[in-house]
N, C-alpha and C positions, 0 to 999 in steps of 0.2 A: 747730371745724368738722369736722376728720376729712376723710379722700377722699369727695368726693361720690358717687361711684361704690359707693362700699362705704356713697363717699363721704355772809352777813350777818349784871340788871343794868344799867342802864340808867346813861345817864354825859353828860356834858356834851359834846355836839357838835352845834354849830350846823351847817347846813348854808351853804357858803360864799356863795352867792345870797344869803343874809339879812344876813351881817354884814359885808360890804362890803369887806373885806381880801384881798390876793392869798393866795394859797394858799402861797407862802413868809412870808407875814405869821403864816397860819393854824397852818404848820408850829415856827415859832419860837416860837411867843407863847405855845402849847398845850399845857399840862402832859402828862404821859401820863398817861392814865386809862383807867377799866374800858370791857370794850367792851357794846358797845349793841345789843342786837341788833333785827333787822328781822324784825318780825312775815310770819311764810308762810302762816299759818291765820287763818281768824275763822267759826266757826259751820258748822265740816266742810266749808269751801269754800276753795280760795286765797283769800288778802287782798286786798280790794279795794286797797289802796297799789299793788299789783302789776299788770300788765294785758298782756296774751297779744296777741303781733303775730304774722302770718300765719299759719300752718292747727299744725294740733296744738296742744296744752294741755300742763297741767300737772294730774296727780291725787293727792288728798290718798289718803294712805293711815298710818292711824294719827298721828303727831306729825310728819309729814313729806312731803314732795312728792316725785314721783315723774313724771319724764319720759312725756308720753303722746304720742309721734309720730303722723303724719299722712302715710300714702304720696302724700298730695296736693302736700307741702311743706315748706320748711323754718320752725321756727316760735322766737319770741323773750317771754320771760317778763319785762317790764322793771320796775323799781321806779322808779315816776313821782313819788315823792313827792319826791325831793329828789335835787339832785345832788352827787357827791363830788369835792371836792381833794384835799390830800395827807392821805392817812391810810391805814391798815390794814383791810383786809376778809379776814374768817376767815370760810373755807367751809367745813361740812364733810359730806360725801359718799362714797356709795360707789357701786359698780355694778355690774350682772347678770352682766359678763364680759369681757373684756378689751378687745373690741369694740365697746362700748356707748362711744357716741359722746356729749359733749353740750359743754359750755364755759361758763365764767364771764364776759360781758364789760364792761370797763374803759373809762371815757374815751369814750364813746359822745356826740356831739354832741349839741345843739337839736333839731335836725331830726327826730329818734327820733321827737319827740312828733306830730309830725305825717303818720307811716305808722301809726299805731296800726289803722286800718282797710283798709289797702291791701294786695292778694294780687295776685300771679299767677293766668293761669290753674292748675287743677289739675293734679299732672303725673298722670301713666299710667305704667301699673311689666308688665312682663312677667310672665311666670309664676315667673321666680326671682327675681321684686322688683328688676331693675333699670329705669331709667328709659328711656321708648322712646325712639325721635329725635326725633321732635318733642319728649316733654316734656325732654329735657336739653337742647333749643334755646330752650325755656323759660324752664329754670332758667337758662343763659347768659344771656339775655335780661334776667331779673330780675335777678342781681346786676350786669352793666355797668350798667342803669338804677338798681343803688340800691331796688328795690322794696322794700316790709313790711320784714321781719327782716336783707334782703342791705343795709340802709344800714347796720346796724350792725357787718356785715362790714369795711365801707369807713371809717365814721367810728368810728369806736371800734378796742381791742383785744379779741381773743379768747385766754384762759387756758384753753387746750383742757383735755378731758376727754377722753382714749379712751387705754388704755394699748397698742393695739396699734401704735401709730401710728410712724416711725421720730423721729432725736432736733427734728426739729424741725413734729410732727405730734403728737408725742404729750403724754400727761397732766402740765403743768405748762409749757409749751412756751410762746410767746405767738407765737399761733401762724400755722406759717412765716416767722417773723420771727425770734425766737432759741432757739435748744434748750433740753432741760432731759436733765437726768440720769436716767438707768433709773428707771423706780419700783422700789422696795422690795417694798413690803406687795402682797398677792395683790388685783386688782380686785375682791372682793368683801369685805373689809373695810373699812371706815370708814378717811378719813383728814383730815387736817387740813393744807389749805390756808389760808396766810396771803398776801393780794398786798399788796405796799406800794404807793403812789403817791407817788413823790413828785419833783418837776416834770415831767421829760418821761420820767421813768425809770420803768421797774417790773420791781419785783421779787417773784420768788414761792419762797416756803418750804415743803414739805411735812413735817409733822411734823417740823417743828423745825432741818429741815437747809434749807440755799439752795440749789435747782435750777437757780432761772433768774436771769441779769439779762440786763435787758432797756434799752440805748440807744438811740433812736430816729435820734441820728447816726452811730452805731456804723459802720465800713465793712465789720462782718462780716456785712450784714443782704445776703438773696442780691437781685440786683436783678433778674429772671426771675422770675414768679409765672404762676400757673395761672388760669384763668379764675374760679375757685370760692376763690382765695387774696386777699386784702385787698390792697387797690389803696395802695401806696408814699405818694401823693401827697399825700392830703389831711392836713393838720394836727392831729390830736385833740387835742381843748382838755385843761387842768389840772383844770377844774372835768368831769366829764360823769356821763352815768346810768351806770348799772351792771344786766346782765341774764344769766337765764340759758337756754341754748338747748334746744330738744331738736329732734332730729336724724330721722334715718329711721325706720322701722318695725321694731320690735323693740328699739330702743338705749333700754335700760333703766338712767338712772341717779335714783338718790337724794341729796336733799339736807334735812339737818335741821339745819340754821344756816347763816345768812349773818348775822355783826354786823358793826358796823363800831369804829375809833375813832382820833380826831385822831392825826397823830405828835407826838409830844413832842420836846423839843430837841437829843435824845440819838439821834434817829433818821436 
């Protein structure tokens, strides 16, 4: 999410909906295999599998998608075809500049599917592009109700994107909920996130090292959140969708793989 103000070889994985076993069933029983990945493209246009929740998009640009923000609002790219248990999703990305906002999210309810048409009003931006009073009473507005893209604020997790952000805001972070370690590599290289899922925990890897872990009863999770920060309370399921964000006007990131695939027993 970032301050508001500034502020996925193909392989064998069912999706847990179809095969009827809990997601500790799914995570034992499941050899580890190659991962799979989720189509982004079809015919120089995102994938229809995918489908864009409130304002802004996503633009194909050569083998890869590319955040197209919307000063109207905040906006969610979700993949509706099927939802994820316990397994690994390897994303990989990079971004305009250290500031380029966007987020991977995780564990995202039912519910999702049925904002797929729902916005806020449009907000209003000043002339240095911040949000006027009305429209951040708006955007407040929109995420206590849960509207378009702000339920997945709420039901779901968010695996930020923005390296400017401090340790529990920024890239790799789950976010304002547990920290992640410095980035490395300079935001505008390529990098390779892996999230795990697995029961109520998540964990995230970038290139190769662990940043984050992430316990949902953890007592180091801060219990004070902002109005723009993911609301404590509700539950996210084991099984949910997976999506990704883009943010303000100008937060340019790229993304050219999301696969996914079961964990094996080892995991």
């Amino acid at each position: 999410m970032g301050h508001i103000m500034r502020t996925a070889v193909y392989a064998i994985c069912v999706p847990l909906f179809l095969t009827g076993l809990s997601s500790d069933a799914y995570a034992d029983e499941t050899p580890p295999s190659a991962w799979r990945s989720l189509p982004l493209i079809k015919d120089g246009k995102v994938h229809p599998d995918w489908v864009q929740i409130g304002y802004g998009g996503f633009a194909v640009e050569s083998d890869m998608l590319r955040t197209d923000p919307d000063e109207r609002g905040l906006g969610l790219l979700l993949y509706r075809k099927e939802k994820f248990g316990n397994c690994e999703i390897r994303v990989v990305f990079k971004a305009k500049e250290a500031k380029s906002n966007s987020g991977v999210y995780v564990r995202i309810d039912d519910g999702i599917l049925k904002k797929v048409d729902e916005k806020h009003a449009p907000a209003r931006r000043d002339k240095d592009g911040k949000l006027t009073k009305e429209s951040l009473d708006t955007y407040m507005e929109a995420s206590e109700a849960g509207l378009g893209p702000w339920f997945a604020v709420h039901h779901g997790y968010e695996v930020q994107i923005c390296d400017e952000g401090d340790a529990i805001h920024r890239t790799g972070s789950i976010y304002s909920l547990a920290k992640a370690a410095a980035p490395v590599k300079k935001p505008t290289e390529w990098k390779t996130m892996v999230i795990t899922l697995k029961g109520d925990h998540v964990l995230v890897d970038m290139d190769g090292k662990r940043i984050t872990t992430f316990d949902p009863t953890s007592e180091d999770i801060p219990t004070e959140r902002k109005w723009y920060e993911p609301k404590r309370e509700p539950k996210r399921p084991e099984a949910g969708y997976i999506g990704l964000q883009n943010h303000d006007p100008g937060d340019l990131v790229y993304f050219k793989e999301v696969s996914v695939r079961p964990l094996g027993k080892a995991r």
